[in-house]
N, C-alpha and C positions, 0 to 999 in steps of 0.2 A: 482137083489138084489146083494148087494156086500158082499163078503166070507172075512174070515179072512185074508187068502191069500194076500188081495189085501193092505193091511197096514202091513204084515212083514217088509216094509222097514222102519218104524218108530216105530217099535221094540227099535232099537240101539239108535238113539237120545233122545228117549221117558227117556231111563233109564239112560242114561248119564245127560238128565238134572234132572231128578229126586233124581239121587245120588249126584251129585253135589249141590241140593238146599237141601240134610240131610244132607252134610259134609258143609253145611256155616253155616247152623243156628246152628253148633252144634260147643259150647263156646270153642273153641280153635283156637290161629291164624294161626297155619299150615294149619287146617282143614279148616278152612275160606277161605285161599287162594287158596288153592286145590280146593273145591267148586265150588269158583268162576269161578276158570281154565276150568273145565267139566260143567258148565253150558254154559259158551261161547265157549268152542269144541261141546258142543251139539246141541247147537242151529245155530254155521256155521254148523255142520254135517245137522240139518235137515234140510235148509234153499237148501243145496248143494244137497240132493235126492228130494227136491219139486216135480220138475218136469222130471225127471230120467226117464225113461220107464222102 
């Protein structure tokens, strides 16, 4: 059975695209682009620990 442990490394990207996809949708164009910034750092960040050991 697998413990929590074992997804700490998607901790970081988890929240990075998730704060990034509340700073798009939310009606400002700074905020949008910011956003968009941290959802595409988040998603190379998770894409880059895949398969990490």
């Amino acid at each position: 059975m697998a413990s929590i442990f074992d997804y700490a490394d998607e901790i970081g990207p988890t929240t990075l695209i998730i704060v990034g996809f509340l700073l798009f949708v939310f009606p400002e164009p700074a905020t949008s682009a910011f956003g968009a910034g941290l959802m595409l750092f988040g998603a190379a960040y998770w894409f880059w620990e895949w398969n990490r050991p």
